[in-house]
N, C-alpha and C positions, 0 to 999 in steps of 0.2 A: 382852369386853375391847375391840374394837374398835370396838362402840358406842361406850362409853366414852368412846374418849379421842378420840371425831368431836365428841360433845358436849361436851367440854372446849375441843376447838380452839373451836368455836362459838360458845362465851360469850367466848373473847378477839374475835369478829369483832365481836361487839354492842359493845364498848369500844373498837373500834380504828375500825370506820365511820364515825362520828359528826363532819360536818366534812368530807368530804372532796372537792376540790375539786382541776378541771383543772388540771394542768401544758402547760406553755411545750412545741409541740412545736421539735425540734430540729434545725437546719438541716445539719449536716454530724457533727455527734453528738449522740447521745439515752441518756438512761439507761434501762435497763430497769426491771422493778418489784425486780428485787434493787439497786438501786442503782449496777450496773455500768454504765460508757461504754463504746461501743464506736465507731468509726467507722461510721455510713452503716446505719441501719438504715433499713427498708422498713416499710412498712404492706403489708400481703397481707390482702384482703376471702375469708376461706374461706365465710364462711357469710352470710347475712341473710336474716332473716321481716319479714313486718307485725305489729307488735304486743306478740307473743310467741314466745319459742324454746325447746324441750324438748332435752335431750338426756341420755345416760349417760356418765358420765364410764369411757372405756376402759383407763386407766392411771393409776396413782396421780401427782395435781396439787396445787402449792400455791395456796390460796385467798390472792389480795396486794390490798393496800391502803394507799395511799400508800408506795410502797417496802418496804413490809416485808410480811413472811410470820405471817397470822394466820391459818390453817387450812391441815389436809390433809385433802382429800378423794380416799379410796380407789377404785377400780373398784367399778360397782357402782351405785353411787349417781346419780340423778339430780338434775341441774339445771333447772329452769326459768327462765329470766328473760321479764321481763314491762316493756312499756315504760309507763316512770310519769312523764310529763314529763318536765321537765326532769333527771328523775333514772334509775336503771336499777335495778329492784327484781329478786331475784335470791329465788331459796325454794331450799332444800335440807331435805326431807321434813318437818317443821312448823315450820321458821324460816324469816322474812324477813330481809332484809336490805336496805339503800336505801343506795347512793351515786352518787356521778358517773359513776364508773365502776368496775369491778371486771378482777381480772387473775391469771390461770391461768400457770401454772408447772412444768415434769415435775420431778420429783421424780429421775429421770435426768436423760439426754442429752437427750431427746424425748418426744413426749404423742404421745399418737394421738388423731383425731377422725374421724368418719365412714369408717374403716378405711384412713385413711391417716395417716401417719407424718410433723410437723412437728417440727424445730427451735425453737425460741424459746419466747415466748410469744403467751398470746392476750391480749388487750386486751376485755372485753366493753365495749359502750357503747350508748347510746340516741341515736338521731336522728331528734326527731320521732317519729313511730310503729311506726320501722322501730329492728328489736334487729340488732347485726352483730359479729361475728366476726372479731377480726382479728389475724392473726398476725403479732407483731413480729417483725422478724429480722436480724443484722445482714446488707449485701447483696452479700458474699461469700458465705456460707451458702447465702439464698435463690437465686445463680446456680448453686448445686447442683443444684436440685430445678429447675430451667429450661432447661439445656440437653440431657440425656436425654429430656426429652418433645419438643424443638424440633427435634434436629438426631440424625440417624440418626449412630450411633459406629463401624460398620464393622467390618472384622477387623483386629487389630493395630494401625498406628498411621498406617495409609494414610489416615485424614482425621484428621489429628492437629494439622497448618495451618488448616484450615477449621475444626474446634474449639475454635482460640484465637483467629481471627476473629470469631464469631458469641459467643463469649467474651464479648470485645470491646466487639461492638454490644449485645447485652442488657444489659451493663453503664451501658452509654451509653445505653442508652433507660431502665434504671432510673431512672439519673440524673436524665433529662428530667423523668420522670413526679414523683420524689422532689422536686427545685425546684416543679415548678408545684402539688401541693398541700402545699407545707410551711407555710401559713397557717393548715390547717385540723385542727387536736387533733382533731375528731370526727371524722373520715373517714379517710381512707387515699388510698395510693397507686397499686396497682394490686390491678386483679383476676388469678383462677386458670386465666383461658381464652384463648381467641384473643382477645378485646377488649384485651387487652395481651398479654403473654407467659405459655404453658402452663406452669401451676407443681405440680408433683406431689410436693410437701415431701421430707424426704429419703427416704423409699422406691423411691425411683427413681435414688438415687445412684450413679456409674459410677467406679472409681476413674481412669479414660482424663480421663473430661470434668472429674471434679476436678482431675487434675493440670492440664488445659487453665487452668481460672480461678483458680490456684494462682500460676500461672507467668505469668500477665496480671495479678497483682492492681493495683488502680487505675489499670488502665490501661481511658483513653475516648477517642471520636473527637472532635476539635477543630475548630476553622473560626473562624482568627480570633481565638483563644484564648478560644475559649467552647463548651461541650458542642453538636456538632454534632448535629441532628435525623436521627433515625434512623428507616429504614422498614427491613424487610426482607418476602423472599415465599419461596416453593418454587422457581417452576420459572421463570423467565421466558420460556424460548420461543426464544432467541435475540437478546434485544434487549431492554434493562430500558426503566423509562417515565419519561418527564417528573413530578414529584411536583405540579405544577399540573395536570396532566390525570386527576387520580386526586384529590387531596385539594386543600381550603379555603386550605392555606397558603401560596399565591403562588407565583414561582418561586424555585429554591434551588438555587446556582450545582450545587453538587455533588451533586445529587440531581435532575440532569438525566440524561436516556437511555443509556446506552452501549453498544456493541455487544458482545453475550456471548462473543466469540470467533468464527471462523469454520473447522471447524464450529462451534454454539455449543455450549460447556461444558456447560452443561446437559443435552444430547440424552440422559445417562446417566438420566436423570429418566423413568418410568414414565406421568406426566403431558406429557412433551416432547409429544407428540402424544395427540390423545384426540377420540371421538364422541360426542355427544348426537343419541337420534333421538324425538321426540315423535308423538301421534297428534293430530290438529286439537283434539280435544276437549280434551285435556290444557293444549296448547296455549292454548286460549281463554281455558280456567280460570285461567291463571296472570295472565291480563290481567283479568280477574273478579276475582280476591282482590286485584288490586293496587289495584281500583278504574279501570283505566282504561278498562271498560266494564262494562255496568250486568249483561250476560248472555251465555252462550254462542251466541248464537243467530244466529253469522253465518260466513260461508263467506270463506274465505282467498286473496284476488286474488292477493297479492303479498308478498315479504318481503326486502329486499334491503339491502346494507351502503350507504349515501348518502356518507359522508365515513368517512375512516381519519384517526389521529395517524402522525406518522412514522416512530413506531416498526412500525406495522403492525396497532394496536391499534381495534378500530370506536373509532370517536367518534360516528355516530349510524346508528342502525338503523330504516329504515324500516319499519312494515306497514300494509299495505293492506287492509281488512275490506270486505266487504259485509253490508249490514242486511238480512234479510227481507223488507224494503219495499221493496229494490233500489238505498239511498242507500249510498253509498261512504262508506269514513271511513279516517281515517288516522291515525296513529300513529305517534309518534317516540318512543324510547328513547337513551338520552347516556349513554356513557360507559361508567367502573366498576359505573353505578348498573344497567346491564343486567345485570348477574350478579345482582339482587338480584330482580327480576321475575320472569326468564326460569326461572332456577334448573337445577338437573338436571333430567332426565327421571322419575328417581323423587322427586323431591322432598324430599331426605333433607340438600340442602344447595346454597349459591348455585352458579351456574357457575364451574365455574374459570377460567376468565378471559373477557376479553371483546377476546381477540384469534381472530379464528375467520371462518368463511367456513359461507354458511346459504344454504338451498335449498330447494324442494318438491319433494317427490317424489311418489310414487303416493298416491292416496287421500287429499290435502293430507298428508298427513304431512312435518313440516319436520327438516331435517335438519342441522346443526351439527357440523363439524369442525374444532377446534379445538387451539389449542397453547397450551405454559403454563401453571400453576396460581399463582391468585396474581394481585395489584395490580401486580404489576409495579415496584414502587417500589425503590430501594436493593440491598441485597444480594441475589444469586440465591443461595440456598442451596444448589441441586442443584448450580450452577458450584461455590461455591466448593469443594465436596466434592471435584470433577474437578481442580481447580489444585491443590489439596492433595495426589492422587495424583502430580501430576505436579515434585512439589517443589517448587512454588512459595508462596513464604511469607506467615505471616498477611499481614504488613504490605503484601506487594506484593498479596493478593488485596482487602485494606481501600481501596488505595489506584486499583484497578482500581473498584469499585463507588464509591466517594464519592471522585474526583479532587478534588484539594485541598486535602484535611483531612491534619490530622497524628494521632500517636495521641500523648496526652498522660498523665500522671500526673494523674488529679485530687484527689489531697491535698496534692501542690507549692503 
């Protein structure tokens, strides 16, 4: 029986395919594939292959096409899609199917995909040779699934301020990300990791942090009366940073340095302080794979901090190599971008920051003591957690990290 009525829904997709072409995407609202508006939907990249992408469908989805619903596809079943030009060819067990794009739907509240639990819908589409996965959502929802992975919840309601801060900012950086690509139907807005903000659909939902973005809705930070740019980090150390000393985008009155308190706020932070200790070889290797030298095969003169920013942060780090041949050579590393070289000790991820004090010890082994996790830029997450304990409110903690901005309503 459930054959059946898969291959009945089936024959209505061959009739309803045929024709079907991109929609307008939508700048402050978008209709879903049920035809409903909502305010501020998001594009979310869960998935992307080259090519082609296999998967099983793990909860009963409706199969959509041009707003309407022409198949349900039960658990169980796979899907493959396959990129066909300009179009997105889609098989479900010996039918094809060809459109622009195609569009999944729970048959509840939520679908599950790769054993985790989204909201909305998926959007499948083709770009070029790349198939991609992309969950609509409107971007109250998706700040669900974003702040339990970004911002530790505590006990009770002691960071219950710093929850509606960082609230806040994710919303405001949504935003950001939402304007600069709402030209592009094919693509999306952000991705599910630290490249933008850690998004864990709603299986990660907290009822603490939804009341937080519940009780913030629409609310963003300003500057000027335009969505103010937003960075945030973990830990900073005691001193946030210059956002020109870190990133491309100039300077940016409010998203200059400030001091984290004294003591700093932070200090509660497990990263506040931290060692890295390397052995030469390691060491070598990490200037090897970055390409700034061709081989291990030289002995360590020297390694020392040349110039700091003012926050306290290296701006350029010296090393001094010997070659086998007995020629000297030298080596500068700048900035943020030394976290990306140096890395940990084990290699499992960049350094956490590149505020820190380096040394050789016995046997050239260099040695890195360091504060801070984190670029530094904008909000200190572990502060604001500490202001939160101590009663002090969103707004005054927003207004501590980006002086000058207001927080504004952005559907005013």
């Amino acid at each position: 029986m459930l054959y059946l009525k898969y291959v009945y829904f089936i024959s209505l997709v061959i009739l309803l395919l045929s024709g079907c072409s991109s929609t307008e995407r939508f700048t402050k609202k978008e209709k879903d594939f049920s035809g409903k508006t909502e305010e501020n939907f998001i594009r979310v990249l869960i998935d992307s292959k080259s090519n082609e992408l296999e998967f099983t469908v793990e909860s009963p989805v409706y199969l959509l096409s041009k707003e309407k619903t022409v198949a349900l596809i039960n658990p169980g079943n796979k899907i493959k899609i396959v990129s066909n030009g300009s179009d997105t060819r889609l098989e479900i067990r010996d039918e094809i199917f060809k459109a622009d794009y195609f569009g999944l739907t729970p048959k509840s509240n939520s679908f599950s995909y790769g054993g985790k639990e989204f909201r909305g819908e998926i959007k499948i589409i083709s770009s070029g040779d790349s198939i991609r996965l992309i969950n609509s959502i409107g971007l109250e929802e998706y700040l669900k699934g974003v702040i339990p992975k970004e911002m530790p919840l505590g006990k009770g309601e002691e960071y219950y301020e710093a929850l509606k801060a960082f609230a806040i900012c994710a919303r405001t950086y949504a935003i950001m990300k939402m304007t600069k690509n709402q030209s592009a139907f094919g693509g999306f807005d952000v991705y599910t990791d630290v490249r933008d903000q850690v998004y864990g659909g709603a299986g990660v939902e907290n009822p603490l942090s939804n009341r937080a973005i519940d009780e913030t809705r629409n609310m963003i930070i300003t500057y000027n009366g335009s969505p103010a740019v937003i960075f945030y980090h973990s830990t900073c150390g005691g001193h946030t940073e210059n956002v020109s000393n870190v990133f491309s985008s100039g300077t940016i009155n409010y998203l200059s340095g400030v001091e984290d308190g004294d003591p700093p706020f932070c200090s509660t932070s497990s990263s506040f302080k931290w060692e890295e200790i390397y052995s030469k070889d390691t060491f070598l290797d990490r200037l090897v794979e970055k390409g700034l030298i061709s081989n291990d095969l030289y002995s360590i003169q020297d390694i020392f901090v040349k110039s700091r920013f003012p926050s306290g942060r290296v701006n350029e780090l010296q090393i001094i190599l010997r070659s086998e041949s007995g020629e000297d050579e030298t080596i500068s590393l700048f900035g943020n971008n030394i976290r990306n070289v140096i890395r940990t000790s084990n290699n499992k991820s960049i350094l956490k920051s590149n505020w820190f004090d380096i040394s050789l010890g016995e046997n050239e082994n260099i040695i890195i003591q360091g504060k801070g996790y984190g670029h530094g830029v904008g909000l200190c997450q572990w502060g604001a957690l500490f202001q939160s304990t101590q009663g002090i409110s969103c707004k005054e903690i927003l207004s501590h990290y980006f002086p000058g901005t207001t927080i504004s309503n952005y559907n005013d």
